[in-house]
C-alpha positions in Angstrom: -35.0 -0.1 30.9 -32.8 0.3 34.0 -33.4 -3.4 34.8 -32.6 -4.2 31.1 -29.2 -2.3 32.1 -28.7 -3.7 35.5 -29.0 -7.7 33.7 -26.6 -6.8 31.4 -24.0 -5.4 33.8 -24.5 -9.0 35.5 -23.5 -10.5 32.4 -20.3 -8.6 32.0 -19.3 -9.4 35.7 -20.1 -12.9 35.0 -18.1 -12.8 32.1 -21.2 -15.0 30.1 -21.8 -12.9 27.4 -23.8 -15.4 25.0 -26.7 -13.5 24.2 -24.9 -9.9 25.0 -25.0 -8.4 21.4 -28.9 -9.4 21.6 -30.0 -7.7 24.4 -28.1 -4.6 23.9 -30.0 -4.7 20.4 -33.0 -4.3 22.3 -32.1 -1.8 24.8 -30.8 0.3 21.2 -34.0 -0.2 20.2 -35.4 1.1 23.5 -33.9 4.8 23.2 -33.3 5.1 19.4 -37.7 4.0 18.8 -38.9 6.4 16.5 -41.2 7.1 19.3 -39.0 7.1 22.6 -37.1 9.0 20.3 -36.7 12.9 21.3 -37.7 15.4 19.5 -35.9 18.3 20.4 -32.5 19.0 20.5 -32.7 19.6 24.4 -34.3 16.4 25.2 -31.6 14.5 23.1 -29.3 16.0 25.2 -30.7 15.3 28.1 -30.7 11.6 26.8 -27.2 11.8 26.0 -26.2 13.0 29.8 -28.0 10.0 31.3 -26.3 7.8 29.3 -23.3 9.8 29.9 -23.9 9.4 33.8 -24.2 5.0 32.9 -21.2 4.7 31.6 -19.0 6.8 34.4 -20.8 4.6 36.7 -18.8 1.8 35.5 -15.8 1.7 37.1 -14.8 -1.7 37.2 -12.9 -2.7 34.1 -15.5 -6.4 33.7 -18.1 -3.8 32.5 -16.3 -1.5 30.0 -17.8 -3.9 27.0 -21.2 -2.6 28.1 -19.9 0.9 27.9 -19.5 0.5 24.3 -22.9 -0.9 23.7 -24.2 2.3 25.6 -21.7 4.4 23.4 -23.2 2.8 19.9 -26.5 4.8 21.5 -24.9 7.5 22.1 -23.8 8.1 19.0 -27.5 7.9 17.0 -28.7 9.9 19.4 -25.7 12.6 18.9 -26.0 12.4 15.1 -29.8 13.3 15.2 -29.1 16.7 16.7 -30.2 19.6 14.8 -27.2 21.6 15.9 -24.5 19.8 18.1 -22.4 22.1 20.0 -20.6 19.7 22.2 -18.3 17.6 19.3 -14.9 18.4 21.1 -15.9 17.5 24.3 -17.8 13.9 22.8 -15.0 13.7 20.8 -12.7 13.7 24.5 -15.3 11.2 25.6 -15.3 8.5 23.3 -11.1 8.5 22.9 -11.2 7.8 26.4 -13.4 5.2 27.2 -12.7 3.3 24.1 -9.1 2.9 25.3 -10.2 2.1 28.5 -11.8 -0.9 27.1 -9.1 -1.8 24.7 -6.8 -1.3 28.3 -9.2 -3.4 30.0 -8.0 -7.4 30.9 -9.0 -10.1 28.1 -8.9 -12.8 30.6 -11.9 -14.3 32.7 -13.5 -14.9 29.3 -14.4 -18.4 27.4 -13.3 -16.4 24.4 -10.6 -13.2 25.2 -12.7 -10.2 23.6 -10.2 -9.4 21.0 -11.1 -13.0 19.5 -14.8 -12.4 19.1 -15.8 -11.0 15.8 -19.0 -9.3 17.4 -16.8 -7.4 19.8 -13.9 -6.6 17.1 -16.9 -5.8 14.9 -18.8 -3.6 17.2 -15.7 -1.5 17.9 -14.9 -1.5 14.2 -18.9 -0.1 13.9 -18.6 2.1 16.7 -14.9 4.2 15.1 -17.2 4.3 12.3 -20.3 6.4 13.3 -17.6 8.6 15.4 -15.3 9.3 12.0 -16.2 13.2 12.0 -16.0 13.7 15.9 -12.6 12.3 15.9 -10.9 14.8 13.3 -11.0 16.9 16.1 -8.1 14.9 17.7 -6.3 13.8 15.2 -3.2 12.7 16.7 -4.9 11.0 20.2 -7.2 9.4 17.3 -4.0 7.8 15.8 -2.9 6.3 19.0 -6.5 4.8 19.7 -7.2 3.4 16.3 -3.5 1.9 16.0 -3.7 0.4 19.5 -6.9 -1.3 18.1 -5.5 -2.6 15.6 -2.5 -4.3 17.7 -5.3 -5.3 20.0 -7.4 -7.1 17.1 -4.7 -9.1 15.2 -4.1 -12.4 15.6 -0.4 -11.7 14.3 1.3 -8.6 12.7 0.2 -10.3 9.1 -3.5 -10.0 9.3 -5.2 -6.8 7.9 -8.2 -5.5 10.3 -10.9 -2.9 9.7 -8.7 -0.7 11.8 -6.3 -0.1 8.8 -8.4 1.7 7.2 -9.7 3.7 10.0 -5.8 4.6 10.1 -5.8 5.5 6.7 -8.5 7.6 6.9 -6.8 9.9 9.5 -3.6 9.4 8.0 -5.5 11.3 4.5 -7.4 13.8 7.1 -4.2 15.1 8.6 -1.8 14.3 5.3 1.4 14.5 7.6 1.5 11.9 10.2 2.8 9.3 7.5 5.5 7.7 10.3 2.3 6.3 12.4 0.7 4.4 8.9 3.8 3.4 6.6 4.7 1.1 8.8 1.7 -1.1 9.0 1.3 -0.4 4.9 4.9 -1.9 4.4 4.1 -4.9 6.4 3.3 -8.2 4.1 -0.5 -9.2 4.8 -1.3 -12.4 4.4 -4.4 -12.8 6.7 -7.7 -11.1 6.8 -9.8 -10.6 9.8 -13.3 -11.8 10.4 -14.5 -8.6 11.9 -14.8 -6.7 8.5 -18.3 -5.9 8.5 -18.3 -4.7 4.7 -15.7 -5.8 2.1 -15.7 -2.2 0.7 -13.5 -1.6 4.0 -11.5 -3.9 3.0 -11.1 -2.5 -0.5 -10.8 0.9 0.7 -7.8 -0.2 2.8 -5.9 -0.9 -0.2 -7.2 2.4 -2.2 -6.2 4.9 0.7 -3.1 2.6 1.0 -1.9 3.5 -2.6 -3.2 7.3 -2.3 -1.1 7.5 0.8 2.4 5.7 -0.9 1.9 8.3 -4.0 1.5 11.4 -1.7 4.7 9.5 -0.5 6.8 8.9 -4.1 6.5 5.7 -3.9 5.2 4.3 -7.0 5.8 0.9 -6.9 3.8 0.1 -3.4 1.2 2.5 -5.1 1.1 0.3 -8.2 0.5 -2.9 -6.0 -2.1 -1.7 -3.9 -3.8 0.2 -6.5 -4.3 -3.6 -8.6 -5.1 -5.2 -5.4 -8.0 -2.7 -5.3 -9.8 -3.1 -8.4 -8.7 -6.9 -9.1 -11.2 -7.6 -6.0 -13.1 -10.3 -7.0 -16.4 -8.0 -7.3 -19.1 -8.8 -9.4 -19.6 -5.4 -10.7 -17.3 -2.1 -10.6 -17.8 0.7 -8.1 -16.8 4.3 -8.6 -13.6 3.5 -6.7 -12.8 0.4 -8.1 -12.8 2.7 -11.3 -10.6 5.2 -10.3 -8.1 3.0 -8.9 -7.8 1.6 -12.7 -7.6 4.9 -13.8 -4.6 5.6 -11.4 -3.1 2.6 -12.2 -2.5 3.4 -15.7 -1.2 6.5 -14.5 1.2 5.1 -12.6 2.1 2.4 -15.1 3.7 5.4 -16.6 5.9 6.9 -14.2 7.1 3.2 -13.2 8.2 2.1 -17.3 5.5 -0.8 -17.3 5.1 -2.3 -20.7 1.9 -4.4 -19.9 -1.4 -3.7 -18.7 -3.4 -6.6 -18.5 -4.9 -8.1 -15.8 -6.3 -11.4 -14.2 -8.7 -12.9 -16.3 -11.3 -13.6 -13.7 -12.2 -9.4 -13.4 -13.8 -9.8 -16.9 -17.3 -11.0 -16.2 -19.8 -8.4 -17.5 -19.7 -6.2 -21.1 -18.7 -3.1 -18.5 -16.3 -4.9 -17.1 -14.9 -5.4 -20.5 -14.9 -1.8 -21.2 -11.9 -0.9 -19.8 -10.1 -1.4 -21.9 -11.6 0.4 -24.8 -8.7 2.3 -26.4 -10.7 4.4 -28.6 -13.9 6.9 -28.1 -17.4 5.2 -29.0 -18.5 6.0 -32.4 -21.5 8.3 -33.1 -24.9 6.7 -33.4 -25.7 5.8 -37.3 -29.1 8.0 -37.3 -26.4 11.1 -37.0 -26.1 12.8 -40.1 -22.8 13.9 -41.9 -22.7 17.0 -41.0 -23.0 16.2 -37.2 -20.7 13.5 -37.6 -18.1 15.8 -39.5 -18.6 18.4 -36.4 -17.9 16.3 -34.0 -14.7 15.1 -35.8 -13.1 18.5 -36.1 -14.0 18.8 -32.4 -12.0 15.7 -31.5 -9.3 16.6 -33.7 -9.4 20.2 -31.9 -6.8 20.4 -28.3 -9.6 19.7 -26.1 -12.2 16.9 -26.4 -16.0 17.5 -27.2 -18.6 17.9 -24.3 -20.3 14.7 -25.7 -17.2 12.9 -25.2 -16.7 14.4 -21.6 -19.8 13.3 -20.6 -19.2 9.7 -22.0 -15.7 9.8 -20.1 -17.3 10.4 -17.2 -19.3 7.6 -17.2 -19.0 4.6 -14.7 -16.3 1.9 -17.0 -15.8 4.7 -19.4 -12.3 4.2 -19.4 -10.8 4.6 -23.4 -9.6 8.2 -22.6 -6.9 6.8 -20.3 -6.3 4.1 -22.3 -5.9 6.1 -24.9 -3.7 8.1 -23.0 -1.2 5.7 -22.3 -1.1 4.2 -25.8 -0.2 8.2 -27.1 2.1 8.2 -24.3 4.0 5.6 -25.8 4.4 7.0 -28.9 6.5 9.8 -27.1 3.0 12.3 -28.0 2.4 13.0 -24.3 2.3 16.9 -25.0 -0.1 16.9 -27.5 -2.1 14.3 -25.9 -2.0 16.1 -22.0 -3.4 19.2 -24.2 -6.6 17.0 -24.9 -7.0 15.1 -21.6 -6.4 18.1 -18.8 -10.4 18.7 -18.5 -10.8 14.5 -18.0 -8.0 14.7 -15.4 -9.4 17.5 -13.7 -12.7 16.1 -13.5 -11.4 12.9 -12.3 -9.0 14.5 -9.7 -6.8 12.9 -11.3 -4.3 16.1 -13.1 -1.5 15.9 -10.7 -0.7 12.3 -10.9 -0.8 12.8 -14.9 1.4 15.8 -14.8 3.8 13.6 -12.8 3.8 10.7 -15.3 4.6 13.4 -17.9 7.5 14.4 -16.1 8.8 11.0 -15.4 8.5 10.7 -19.3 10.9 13.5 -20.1 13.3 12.9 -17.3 13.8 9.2 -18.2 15.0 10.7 -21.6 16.9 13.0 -19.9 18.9 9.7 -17.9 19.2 8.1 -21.4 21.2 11.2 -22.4 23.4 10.6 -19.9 24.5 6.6 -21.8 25.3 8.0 -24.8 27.1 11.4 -24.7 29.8 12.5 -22.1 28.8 16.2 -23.0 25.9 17.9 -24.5 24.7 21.1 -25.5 21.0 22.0 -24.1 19.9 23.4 -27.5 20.4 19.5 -28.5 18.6 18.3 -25.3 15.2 20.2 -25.3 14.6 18.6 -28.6 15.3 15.0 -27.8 13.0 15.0 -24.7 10.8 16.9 -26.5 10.5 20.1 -24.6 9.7 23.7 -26.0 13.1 25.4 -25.5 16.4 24.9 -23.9 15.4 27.0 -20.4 12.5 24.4 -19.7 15.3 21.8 -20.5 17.5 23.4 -18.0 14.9 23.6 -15.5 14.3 19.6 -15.9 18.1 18.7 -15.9 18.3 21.4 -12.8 15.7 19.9 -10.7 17.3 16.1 -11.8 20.3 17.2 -10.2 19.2 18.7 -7.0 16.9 15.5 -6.5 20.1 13.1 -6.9 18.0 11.5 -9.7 20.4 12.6 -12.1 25.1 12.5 -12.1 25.6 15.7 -14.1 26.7 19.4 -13.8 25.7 22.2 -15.5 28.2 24.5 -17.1 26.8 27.3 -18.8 24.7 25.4 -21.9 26.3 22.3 -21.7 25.8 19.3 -19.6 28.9 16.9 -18.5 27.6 13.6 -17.9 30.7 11.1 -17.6 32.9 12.3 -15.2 30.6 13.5 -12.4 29.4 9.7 -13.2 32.6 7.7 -12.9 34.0 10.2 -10.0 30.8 9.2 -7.8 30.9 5.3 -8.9 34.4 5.6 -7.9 34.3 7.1 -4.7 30.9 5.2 -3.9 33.0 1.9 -4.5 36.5 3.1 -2.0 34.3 4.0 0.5 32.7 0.6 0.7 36.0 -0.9 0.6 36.6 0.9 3.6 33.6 0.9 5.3 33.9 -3.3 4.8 37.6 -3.5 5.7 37.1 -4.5 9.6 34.8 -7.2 8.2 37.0 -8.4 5.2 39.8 -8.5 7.8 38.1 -10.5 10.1 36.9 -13.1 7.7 40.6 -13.6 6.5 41.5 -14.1 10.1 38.7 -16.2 10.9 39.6 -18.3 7.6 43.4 -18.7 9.0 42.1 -20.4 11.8 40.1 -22.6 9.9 43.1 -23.8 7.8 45.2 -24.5 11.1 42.4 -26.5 12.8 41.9 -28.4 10.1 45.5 -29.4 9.0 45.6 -30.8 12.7 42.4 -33.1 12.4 43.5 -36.4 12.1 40.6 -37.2 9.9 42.1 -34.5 7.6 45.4 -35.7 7.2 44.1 -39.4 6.8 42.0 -38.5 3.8 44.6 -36.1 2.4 47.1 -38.4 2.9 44.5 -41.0 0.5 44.0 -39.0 -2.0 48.0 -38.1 -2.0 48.5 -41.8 -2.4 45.9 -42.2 -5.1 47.6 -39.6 -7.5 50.9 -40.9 -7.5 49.0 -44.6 -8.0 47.7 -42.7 -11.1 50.8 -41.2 -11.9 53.1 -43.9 -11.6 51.3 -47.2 -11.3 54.2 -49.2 -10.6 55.5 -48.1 -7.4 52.0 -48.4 -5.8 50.7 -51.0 -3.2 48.2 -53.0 -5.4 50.7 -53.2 -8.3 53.6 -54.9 -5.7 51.1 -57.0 -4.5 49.8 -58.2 -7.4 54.0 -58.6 -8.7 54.0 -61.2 -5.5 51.0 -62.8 -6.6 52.8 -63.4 -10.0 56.1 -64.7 -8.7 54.3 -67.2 -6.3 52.8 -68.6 -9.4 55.3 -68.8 -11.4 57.7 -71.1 -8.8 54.5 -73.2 -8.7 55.1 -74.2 -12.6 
């Protein structure tokens, strides 16, 4: 084994790294054998030290790619421990040699390292299997994975397996939004090579959207969410089915009128199923009074068990279909009543509470086009809330949230002035803001003018066109019609 070791720290120094990937498959296969394999967890600890002790033995940078070949080893031997009581210090251990290699020199090589897709892969493979270990470090985590990403693209347009891995911390710490949004906002155009599964690169695109809706932003959500499931997949996965179902939701809260979607998702009978708008009927054999059971319980404010357990199923999608077609009938109360045990199931309960909301206060801004002022015993009925304190409490929040130009005085709303008043002040302020700038232009356009009235091609072709109107406005004192006059008298002396 050493000498296995020993060849392949040649091949590093050499920088000929052909059949690398190869033989550190064998010397994997060497420690992780069932039978080499330890049994206890003291022995795999022991196996972890010595490979612990290779890898700090390497401390010239040409050798850092065979550190994380031994790391990959590492790692299966860590995850069979019974009980592992070291995961803060391995978690210390693998942020820092993997930037060491990602700090490492690329040149030397026939290929630099961040240009071969078993190196990029490998890395990709080896963030991966050390997922749980480094949510202990969250933010140094961040700064590795991100500066693996910079250090895989080809250009700032290419998506990589690290933007997931990014994504996934992101979700784990649900703050550190300033270190992702960035890389989410950027327009992808490319897609690396070193994916080793396309559901990474699906999953990019679902924590992607999770991440813009945990941000407000609907419309990026929207977009990544039908990028998602409009993968060209032969079949749908549990996540290609929720992203539908969130992007229903989310038609909602962002007005969309249509729903369909490219016609190459609809290959297989469960692939057409989602967009069944209405529950499966019973099976014939089921007698009336069944049948007339379960119809009172579908009529009742929550759905039946057997329909729950048909919602549930994979491409089961008619109770969100049918949620957005009651939605659009302005019945989003009633219907909310029936679907809160689906959402809940489906984790999905918030996001429909929010596309309720977005219902009532897009009402609420349609209010604001028609009447100046408005009594809020007249507003909780349009917008179809229960009474005129939850109608305050909608028009309160509007306000506060700037989503909303209105005041509140007592029970009645004042809509126009507020509305004008800002529009007004919004429009001085530019003037203002822009005056420097509209004075310069003027200036610059003065200068213009003078330097052109003094180019002699200027004044020869203004001086043309000066001659050519008053040849169209009085024919008869022009050049061509005195010459032609001289023509005629020479003619006439001839006769």
């Amino acid at each position: 084994m050493m000498s296995l070791i020993e060849e392949l720290r040649q091949m590093c120094r050499s920088r000929i790294i052909d059949d690398f990937w190869k033989r550190c498959g064998e010397l994997s296969e060497i420690w992780t054998a069932e039978g080499a394999r330890p049994a206890t967890d003291q022995a795999i600890y022991a196996g972890i030290t010595e490979l612990d002790t290779i890898v700090n033995e390497h401390k010239d940078s040409s050798c850092y790619l065979l550190n994380l070949a031994v790391m990959m080893i590492r790692i299966t031997l860590e995850k069979s421990l019974k009980e592992n009581n070291q995961k803060r210090q391995s978690c210390e251990f693998y942020l820092k040699h993997i930037e060491n290699f990602l700090d490492s020199p690329l040149d030397g090589y026939d290929t630099p390292l961040n240009r071969q897709k078993a190196v990029v892969s490998n890395l990709n493979l080896l963030l991966e299997e050390t997922r749980e270990l480094l949510f202990l470090n969250i933010e140094k985590s961040m700064q590795v994975v991100e500066k693996a990403l910079k250090w895989s693209q080809t250009n700032s347009s290419e998506i990589t397996p690290f933007h997931t891995h990014l994504c996934v911390l992101s979700l784990k710490v649900g703050s550190k939004w300033d270190v992702i949004l960035p890389h989410l906002k950027q327009t992808l155009f490319g897609i690396s090579e070193s994916f080793n599964a396309p559901e990474s690169f699906m999953l990019f695109f679902y924590y992607g959207a999770i991440i813009f809706g945990a941000n407000k932003k609907w419309k990026e959500m929207e977009q990544f969410l039908f990028n998602t499931f409009s993968c060209p997949f032969t079949s749908h996965s549990h996540i290609l089915i929720d992203a539908f179902k969130k992007y229903l939701l989310v038609g909602i809260i962002n007005n969309r009128k249509d729903d369909e979607l490219p016609t190459y998702m609809f290959k297989t009978r469960a692939q057409i199923a989602l967009f069944l708008e209405k529950p499966p009927r019973p099976h014939r054999r089921q007698n009336r009074r069944q049948l007339q059971h379960q119809q009172e319980e579908q009529t009742s404010d929550v759905w039946s068990k057997e329909a729950l357990e048909q919602a549930n199923r994979i491409n089961r999608m008619w109770p969100y279909n049918y949620f957005v077609r009651e939605c659009r009938k302005n019945k989003e109360r009633e219907v909310m009543q029936k679907m809160t045990r689906v959402f809940e199931t489906d984790g999905n309960l918030g996001l429909a509470q929010v596309a309720v909301q977005t219902i009532v206060e897009r009402r609420v801004q349609k209010l604001a086009g028609f009447y100046v002022t408005v009594p809020l015993s007249k507003v909780y009925s349009f917008i179809n809330l229960d009474s005129d304190q939850q109608a305050k409490n909608v028009i309160e929040q509007m306000i506060s949230e700037k989503m909303l130009l209105a005041r509140l005085e007592g029970d009645t709303i004042h809509f126009r002035d507020i509305e004008k008043k800002k529009k007004l002040d919004s429009l001085f302020s530019r003037i203002s803001e822009n005056s420097p700038v509209i004075a310069d232009l003027k200036e610059r356009l003065d200068v213009l003018k003078d330097e052109k009235e003094l180019d002699p091609e200027y004044v020869l072709a203004k001086l043309s066109y000066q001659e050519r109107d008053e040849t169209a406005s009085k024919p008869h004192n022009s050049a061509a019609f005195r010459d032609m006059l001289a023509k005629f008298n020479d003619q006439k002396d001839k006769f």
